[in-house]
C-alpha positions, 0 to 999 in steps of 0.5 A: 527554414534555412539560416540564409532564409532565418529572420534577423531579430535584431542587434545587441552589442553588434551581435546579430539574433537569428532565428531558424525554426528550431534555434536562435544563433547568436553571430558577430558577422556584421560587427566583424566585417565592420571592423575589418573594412574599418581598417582596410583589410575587409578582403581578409581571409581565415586562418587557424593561427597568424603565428607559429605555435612556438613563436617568441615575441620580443619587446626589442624587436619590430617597428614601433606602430605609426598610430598608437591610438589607433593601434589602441582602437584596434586592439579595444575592438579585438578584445571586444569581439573575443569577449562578446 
C-alpha cells in the first residue's frame, strides 16, 4: 500500500496519523496548508533558506508590520508548527 492509498487515523494537535502496511507517518500537511491560505500565501512554493546565511537583521531597519496581532498570530503558529 502506497501513502496516497494509506488510511488516515486521525488528527492530533493538526497533525495527520497515516498508516502504510509497515509504518505510521506523523505529517502536518493539513495544518500547514491551513496556515498558508490563511494568510493568502497558499500558492507558496519551498525553499531551503528565505535569507542568505550571513544575512544581518537590524531592529533600525524595514518597515513596521501593519497588524501586530496578526503579526503575533502568524509567528505563534509558526512557532507551533516547528514545535510540533
Amino acid at each position: 500500500m502506497s501513502l496516497l492509498e494509506s488510511k488516515i487515523w486521525g488528527n492530533f494537535l493538526g497533525m495527520e496519523i497515516l498508516s502504510t502496511k509497515d509504518v505510521l507517518v506523523l505529517t502536518q500537511r493539513k495544518f500547514t496548508r491551513e496556515l498558508l491560505a490563511e494568510f493568502g500565501d497558499k500558492d507558496a512554493t519551498p525553499v531551503v533558506c528565505p535569507l542568505e546565511s550571513n544575512h544581518k537583521l537590524a531592529a533600525d531597519q524595514g518597515d513596521y508590520f501593519d497588524n501586530p496581532a496578526l503579526y503575533r498570530k502568524i509567528v505563534g503558529k509558526l512557532n507551533f508548527l516547528t514545535n510540533t
